[in-house]
N, C-alpha and C positions, 0 to 999 in steps of 0.2 A: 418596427420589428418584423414588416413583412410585407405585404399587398392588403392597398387599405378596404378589399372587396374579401371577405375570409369567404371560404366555402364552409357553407350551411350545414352544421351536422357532421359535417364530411371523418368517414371512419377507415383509413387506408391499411384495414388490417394484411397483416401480413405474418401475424401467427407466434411471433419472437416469445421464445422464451428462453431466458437465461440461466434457468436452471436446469436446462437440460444439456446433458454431458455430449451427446449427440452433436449440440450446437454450436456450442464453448470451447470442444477440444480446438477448433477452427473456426471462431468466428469472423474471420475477417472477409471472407468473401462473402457472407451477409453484410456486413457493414460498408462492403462497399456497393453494393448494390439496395441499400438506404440512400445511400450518397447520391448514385447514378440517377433511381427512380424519384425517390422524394428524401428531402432529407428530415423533414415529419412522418413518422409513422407513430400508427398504433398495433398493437394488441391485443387481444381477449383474454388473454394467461393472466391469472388469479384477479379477477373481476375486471380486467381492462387496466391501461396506461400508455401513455402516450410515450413514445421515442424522439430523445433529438440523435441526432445519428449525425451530423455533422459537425463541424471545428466550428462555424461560426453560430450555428443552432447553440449546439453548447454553452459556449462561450454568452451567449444572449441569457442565456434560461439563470446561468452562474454567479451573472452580475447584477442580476432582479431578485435580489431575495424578499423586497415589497410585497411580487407575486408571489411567487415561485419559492415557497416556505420550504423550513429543515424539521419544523416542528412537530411533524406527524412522521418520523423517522424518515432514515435516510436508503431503506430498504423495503423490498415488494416481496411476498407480501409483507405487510406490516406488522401483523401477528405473533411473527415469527420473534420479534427483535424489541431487546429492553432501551426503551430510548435512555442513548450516552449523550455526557457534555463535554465538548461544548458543540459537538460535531450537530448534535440535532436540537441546538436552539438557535434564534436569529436574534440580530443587533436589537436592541441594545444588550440585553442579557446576557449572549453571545460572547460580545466583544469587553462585558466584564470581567468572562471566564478566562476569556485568551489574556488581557491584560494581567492575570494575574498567574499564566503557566509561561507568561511568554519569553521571560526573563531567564529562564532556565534552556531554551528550545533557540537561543538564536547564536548565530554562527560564531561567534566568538566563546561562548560557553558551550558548546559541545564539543569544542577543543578539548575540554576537562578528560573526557572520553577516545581519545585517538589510539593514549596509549594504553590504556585497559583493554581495549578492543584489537590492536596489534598483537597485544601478547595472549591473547587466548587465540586467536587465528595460530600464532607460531604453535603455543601448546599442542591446539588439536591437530595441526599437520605433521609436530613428533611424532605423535599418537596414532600415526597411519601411513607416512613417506616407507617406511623398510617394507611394505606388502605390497607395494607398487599398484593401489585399487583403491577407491574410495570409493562412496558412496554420498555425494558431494550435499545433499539435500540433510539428510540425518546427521550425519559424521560433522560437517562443517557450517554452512550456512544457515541452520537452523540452531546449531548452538552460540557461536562466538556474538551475533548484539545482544546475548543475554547479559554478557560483561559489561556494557554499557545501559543499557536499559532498565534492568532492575534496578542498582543501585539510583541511576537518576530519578527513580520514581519513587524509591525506597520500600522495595520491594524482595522479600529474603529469597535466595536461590534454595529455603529447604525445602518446600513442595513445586518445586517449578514444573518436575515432569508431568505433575496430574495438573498443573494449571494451565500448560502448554495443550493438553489433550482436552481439557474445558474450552478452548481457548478456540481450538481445531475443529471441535463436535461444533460449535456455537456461529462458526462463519462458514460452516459447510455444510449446514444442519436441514438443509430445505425438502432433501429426501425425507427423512425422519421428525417432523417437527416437534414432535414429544420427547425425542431427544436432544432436540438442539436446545429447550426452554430451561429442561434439566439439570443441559451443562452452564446456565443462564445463571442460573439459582446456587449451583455448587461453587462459581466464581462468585456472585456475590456473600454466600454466606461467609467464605474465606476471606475478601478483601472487607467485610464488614467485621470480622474478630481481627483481622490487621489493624484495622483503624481505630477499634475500642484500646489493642497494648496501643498503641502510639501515641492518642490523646494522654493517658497515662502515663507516659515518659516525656523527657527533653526533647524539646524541637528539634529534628533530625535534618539534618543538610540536604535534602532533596526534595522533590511535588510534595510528595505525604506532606512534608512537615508542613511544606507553602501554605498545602489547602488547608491542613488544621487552624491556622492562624488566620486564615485571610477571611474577608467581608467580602458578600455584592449588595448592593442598594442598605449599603449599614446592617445587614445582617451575617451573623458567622454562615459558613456552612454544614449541610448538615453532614450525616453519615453516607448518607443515600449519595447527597449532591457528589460528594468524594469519593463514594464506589462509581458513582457513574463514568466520574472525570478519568478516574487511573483505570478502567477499563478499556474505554478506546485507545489511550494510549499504549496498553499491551496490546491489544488488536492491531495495532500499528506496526507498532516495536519487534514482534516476533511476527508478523507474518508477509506486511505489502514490502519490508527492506528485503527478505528472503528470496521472494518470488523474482526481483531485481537481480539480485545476487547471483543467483541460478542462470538468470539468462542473460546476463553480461559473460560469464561463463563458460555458459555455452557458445557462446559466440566467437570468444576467444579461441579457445580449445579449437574451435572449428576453422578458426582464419589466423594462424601465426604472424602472415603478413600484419596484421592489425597488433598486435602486441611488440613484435620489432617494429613499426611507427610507434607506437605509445613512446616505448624507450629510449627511439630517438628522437622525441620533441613530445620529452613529459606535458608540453603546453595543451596539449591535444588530450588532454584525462578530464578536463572539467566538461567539456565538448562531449567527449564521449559516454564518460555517465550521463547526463541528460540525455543523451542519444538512446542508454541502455533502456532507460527511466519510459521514455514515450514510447520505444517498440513492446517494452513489455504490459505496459500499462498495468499492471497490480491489480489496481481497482478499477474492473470494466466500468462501472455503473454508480450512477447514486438518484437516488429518487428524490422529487421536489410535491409539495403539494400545493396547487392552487388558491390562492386566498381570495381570488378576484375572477371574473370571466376575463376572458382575454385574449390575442390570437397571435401564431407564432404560425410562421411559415405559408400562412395564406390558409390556418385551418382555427376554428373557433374551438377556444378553449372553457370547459364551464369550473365556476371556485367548487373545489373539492374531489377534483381529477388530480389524479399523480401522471405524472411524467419523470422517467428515465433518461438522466443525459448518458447516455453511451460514451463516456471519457475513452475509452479504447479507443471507440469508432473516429472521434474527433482526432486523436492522436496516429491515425492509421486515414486520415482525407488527403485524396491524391491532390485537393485544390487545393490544400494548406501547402504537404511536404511531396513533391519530386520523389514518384520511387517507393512511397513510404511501406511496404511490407520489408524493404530490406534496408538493415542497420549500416548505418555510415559514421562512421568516430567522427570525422570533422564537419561533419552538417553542422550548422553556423547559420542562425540563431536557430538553435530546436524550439523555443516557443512553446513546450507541448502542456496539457493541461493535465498530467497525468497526479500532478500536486493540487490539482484541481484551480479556481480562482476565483479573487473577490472576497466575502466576508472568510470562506471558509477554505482559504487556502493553506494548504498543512503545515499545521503546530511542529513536526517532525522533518519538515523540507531538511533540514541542515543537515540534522543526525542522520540520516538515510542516505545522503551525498557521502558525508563522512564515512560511512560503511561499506557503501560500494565503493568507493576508492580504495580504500587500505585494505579492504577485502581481495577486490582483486587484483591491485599491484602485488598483496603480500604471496597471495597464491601463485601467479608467475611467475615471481621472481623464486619462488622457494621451487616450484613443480614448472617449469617453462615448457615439458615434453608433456603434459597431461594432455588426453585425450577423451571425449565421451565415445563411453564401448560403443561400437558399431551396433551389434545387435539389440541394443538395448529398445525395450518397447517405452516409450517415452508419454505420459500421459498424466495430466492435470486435473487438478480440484477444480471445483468451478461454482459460482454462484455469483455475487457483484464481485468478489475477486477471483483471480485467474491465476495457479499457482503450477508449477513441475511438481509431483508428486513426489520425484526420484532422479536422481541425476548420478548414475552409474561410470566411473572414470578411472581411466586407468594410465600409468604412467611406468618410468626406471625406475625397480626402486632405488631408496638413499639408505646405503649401507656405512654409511658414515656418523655418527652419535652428533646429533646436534649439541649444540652450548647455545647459551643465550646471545654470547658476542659475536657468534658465528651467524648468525640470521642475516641476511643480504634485506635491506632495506626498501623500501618503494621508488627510491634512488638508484637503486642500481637493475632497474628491470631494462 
């Protein structure tokens, strides 16, 4: 994993903190001067942790889960954050939990959701094409995988907006950490009164009902283990497919050329969502904890240090990808690690594919003149995820009353 001579102690700080908005709004010209200089680095920011900053650091630190633990959460600082399952346990345990969400999450069963998720896209674009303006963040990409999401997890749309802003406070929360613990607690008191009616009723066709029924090591699960499970999953579900959504989007909006190729060699859309997937990266970061000393990059590692793989940073390495700060739809193979890899490669890979595509074929083909305003000040959330705040757009409007058979299809972009 490196030069079998580590340097002694060696502490290459360089001050990174990822919760600073200063850093984040544009981190990539840090990240690539991790790359250029060392692609280990360290920190001092909330008691110290170590950075892998490159594609194949990453990639090393990803596929050692031996060392390199999920179990002391998967965020810095630690404090902040209620460890979820299965994201912050390791194999065996881990791969108990995944074997029993995983049946619902693979690509053939989130099919179930293409077209719930079409038709709320068409819904919310009635809801806005005659004003010729959206507001792409709020208005659209932030509401339509609720149609698919909730129900897969069985989860009712009657408090969604306050659980949506629990949801927001809780992964954005690093300025205010008494705040962010709070909306911790208001999300789990709710999904814990979910899960008391639920046990109380018929097993519901979706996760809820799986975990109520299911065993690990011959024992059921509890309440806890099941508020934990369906929280990440919303942390998922409404927020890293979002941030994707947005900047596919944007991109479009910005390069027509690239949308007439889509249309004419629809073969080029599974290419270009992973394309979108690794430029945007969602989730900058995830932190691992040492279980063992050990050395990575030619620097000695001691058990009980955290280290940060910088998923951005790996997916933005000029030695991995040619170019890599600017989007290419036919880059072939992207490869990127933005799904992360190895034990804890995303439970929601499919459903997020499937979202960005019908998302933004639907939006083209319904708005193909949309535009993001020019003057628009353009600025992201930031902490281990990287989100648009706002995505300001404006288009012709459609003075014409849509019908449902009138909707032009992801076929005909």
């Amino acid at each position: 994993m490196g030069p079998a001579e580590p340097y002694p102690d060696a502490r290459p700080d360089i001050g990174f903190d990822h919760g600073s908005a200063a850093v984040m709004r544009d981190p990539y010209p840090l990240y690539h001067r991790m790359q250029t200089d060392c692609p280990i680095n360290w920190s001092s920011a909330y008691g110290g942790f170590w950075i892998a900053g490159s594609y194949s650091a990453v990639v090393d630190v990803a596929m050692n889960h031996k060392i390199f633990s999920s179990t002391d959460g998967a965020g810095i600082p630690r404090g902040a954050y209620v460890p979820l399952f299965p994201i912050h346990l390791d194999p065996p345990r881990q791969t108990a939990f995944r074997k029993i969400l995983n049946p619902r999450f693979s690509a053939a069963a989130v099919e179930r959701w293409r077209a719930p998720f079409a038709a709320e896209m068409h819904r919310l674009i009635d809801g806005f094409e005659a004003r010729g303006h959206v507001e792409l963040a709020s208005e659209l990409f932030l509401e339509a995988p609720l149609a698919a999401v909730l129900p897969l997890i069985g989860v009712p749309r009657t408090r969604v907006r306050e659980l949506r802003e629990w949801i927001a406070v809780s992964l954005r929360g690093r300025a205010d950490m008494d705040k962010a613990r709070a909306a911790q607690l208001q999300i789990r008191d709710y999904l814990l009164e979910l899960i008391a009616e639920r046990r109380a009723a018929p097993k519901g066709d979706d996760v809820l009902g799986d975990l109520i029924e299911a065993e690990v090591a011959g024992e059921p699960l509890s309440d806890d283990d099941i508020y934990r499970t369906l929280t990440i999953i919303l942390f998922g579900g409404l927020d890293t497919t979002t941030a994707a959504l947005l900047e596919g989007a944007r991109h479009l909006a910005a390069h027509p050329e690239d949308v007439d190729r889509l249309a004419a060699d629809p073969s080029l859309w599974p290419d270009a969502v992973e394309e979108f997937v690794r430029f945007t990266s969602p989730t900058q970061g995830a932190a691992r904890t040492l279980l063992a000393d050990t050395e990575e990059g030619g620097f000695a590692m001691r058990k009980g240090e955290k280290i940060m793989m910088m998923l951005a940073a790996a997916n933005h390495d000029a030695a991995k990808y040619p170019d890599p700060d600017k989007v290419a739809i036919d880059r072939c193979p992207v490869d990127h690690v933005a799904f992360g890899r190895g034990a804890h490669l995303c439970l929601g890979r499919h459903l997020a594919r499937l979202e960005i595509t019908e998302g933004l074929q639907i939006l083209f083909a319904r708005l193909p003149d949309i535009r993001i305003d020019s003057d628009a000040q353009l600025d992201y959330w930031v902490n281990e995820t990287r989100s648009l705040i706002a995505l300001p757009a404006h288009f012709a409007p459609r003075t014409t009353p849509s019908t449902a058979g009138s909707h032009p299809t992801h076929g005909d972009i």
